[in-house]
MIDOSE-1310 file (N, C-alpha, C; in nm, 2 decimals, decimal comma, always signed):
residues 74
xxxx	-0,13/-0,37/+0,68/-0,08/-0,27/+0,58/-0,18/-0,26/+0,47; -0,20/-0,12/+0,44/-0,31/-0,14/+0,29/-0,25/-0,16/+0,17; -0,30/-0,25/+0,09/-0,25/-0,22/-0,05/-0,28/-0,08/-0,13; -0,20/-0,05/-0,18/-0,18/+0,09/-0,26/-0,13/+0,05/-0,40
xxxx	-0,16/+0,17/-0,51/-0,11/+0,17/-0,63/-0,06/+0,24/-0,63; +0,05/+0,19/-0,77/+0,13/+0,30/-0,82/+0,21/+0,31/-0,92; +0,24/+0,41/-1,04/+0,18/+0,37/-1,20/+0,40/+0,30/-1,21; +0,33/+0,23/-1,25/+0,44/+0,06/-1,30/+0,58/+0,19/-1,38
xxxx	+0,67/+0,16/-1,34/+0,83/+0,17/-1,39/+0,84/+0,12/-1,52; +0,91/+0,13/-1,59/+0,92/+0,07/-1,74/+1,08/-0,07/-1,67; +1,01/-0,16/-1,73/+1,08/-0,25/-1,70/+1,02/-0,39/-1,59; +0,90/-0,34/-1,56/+0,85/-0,37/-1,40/+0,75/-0,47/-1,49
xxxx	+0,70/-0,60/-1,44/+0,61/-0,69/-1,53/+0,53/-0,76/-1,43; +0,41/-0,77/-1,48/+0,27/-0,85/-1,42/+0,33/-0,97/-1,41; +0,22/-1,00/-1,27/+0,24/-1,21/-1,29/+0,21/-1,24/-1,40; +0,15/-1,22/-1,50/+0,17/-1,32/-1,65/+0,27/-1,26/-1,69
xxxx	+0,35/-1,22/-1,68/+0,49/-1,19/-1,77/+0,48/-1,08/-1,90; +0,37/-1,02/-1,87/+0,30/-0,92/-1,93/+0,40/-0,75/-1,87; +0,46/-0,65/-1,94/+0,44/-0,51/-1,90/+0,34/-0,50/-1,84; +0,36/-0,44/-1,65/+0,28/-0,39/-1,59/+0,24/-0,24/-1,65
xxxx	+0,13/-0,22/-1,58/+0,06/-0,08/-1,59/+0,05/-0,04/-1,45; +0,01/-0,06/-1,35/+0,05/-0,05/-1,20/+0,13/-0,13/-1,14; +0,15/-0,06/-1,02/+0,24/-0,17/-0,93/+0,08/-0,18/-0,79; +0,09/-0,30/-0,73/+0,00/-0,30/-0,62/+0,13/-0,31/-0,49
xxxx	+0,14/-0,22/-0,44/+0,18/-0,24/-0,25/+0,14/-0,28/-0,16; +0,22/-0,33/-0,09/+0,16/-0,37/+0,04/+0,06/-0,51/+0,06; +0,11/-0,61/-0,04/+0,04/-0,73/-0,04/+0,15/-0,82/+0,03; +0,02/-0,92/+0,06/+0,12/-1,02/+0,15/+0,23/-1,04/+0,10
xxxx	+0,26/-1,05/-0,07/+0,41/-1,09/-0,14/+0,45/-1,01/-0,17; +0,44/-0,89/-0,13/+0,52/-0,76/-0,13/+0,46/-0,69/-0,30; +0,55/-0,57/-0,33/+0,49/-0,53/-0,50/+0,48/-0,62/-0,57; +0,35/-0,61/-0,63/+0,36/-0,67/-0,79/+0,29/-0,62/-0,86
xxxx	+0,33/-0,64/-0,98/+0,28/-0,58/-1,10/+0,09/-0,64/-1,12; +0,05/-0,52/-1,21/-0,07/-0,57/-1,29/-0,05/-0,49/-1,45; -0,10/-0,58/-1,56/-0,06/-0,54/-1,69/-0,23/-0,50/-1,71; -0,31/-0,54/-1,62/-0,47/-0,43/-1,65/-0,53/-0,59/-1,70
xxxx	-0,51/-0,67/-1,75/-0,56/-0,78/-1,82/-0,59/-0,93/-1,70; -0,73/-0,92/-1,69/-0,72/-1,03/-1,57/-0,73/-1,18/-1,67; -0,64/-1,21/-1,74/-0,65/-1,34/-1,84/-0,55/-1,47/-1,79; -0,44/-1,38/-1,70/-0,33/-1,49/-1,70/-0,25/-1,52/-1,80
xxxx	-0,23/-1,40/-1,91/-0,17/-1,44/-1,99/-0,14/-1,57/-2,09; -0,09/-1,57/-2,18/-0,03/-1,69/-2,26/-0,05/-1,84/-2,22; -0,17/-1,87/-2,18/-0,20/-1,98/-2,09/-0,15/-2,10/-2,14; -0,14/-2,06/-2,28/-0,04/-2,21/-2,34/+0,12/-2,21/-2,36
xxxx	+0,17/-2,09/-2,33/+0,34/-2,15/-2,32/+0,35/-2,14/-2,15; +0,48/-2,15/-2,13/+0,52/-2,18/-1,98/+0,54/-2,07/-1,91; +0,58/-2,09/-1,78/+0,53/-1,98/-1,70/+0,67/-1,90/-1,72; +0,67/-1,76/-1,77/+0,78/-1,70/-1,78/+0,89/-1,66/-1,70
xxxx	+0,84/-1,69/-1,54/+0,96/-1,71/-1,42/+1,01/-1,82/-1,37; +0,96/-1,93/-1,41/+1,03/-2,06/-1,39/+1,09/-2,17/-1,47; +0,98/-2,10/-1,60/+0,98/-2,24/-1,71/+0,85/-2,34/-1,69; +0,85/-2,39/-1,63/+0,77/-2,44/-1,60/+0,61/-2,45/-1,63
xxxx	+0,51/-2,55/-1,64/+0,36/-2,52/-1,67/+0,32/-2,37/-1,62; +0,19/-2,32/-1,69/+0,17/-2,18/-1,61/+0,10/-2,23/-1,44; +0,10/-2,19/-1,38/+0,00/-2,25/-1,26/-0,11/-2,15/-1,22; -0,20/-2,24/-1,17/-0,36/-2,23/-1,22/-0,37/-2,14/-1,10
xxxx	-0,36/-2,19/-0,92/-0,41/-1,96/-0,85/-0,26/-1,95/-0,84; -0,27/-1,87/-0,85/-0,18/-1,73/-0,76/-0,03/-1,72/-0,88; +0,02/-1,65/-0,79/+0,14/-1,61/-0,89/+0,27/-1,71/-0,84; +0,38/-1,69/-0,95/+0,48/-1,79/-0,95/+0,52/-1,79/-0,82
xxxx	+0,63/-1,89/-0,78/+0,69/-1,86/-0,64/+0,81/-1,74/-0,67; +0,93/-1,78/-0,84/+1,02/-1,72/-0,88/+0,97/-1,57/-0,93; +0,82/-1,55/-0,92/+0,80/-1,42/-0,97/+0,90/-1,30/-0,93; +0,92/-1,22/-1,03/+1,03/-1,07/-0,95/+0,94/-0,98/-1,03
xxxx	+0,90/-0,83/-0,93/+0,85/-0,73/-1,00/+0,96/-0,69/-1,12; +1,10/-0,69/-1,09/+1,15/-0,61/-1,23/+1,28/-0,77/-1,25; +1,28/-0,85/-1,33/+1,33/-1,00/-1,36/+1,47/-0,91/-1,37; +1,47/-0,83/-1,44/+1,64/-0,76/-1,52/+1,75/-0,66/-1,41
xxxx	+1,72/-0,71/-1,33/+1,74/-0,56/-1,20/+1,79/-0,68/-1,07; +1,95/-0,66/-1,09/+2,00/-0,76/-0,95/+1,95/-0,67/-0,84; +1,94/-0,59/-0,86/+1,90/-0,50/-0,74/+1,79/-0,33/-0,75; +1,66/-0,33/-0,68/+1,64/-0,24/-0,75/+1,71/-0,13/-0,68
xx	+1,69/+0,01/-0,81/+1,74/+0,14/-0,78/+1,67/+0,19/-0,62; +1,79/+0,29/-0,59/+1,75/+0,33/-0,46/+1,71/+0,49/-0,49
């Protein structure tokens, strides 16, 4: 499947826990967000999906494109 973009929902948040600006499709973990900033965010509080330290590759395991949304819209 190719990855595709597509401009981020209000509500929708990067792996750093940042407002996304795009969504990326079609990755092995399904949508996720990018907030445009390749920093990793807030590298010194904890990781905003678990609590937990930030962790050093990839994104959280608990990451959710939209954290506030028991389900998204259809």
């Amino acid at each position: 499947m190719a990855i595709r973009e597509r401009t981020a929902h209000p509500g929708e948040v990067c792996t750093c826990g940042r407002p996304a600006l795009v969504v990326l499709t079609g990755t092995k973990w399904g949508p996720i967000g990018w907030c445009g900033l390749s920093d990793g965010g807030d590298l010194k509080g904890p990781c905003p999906f678990c609590g937990g330290p930030r962790h050093d590759l990839g994104r959280c395991p608990h990451y959710e494109l939209r954290p506030d949304w028991a389900q998204p819209p259809k």
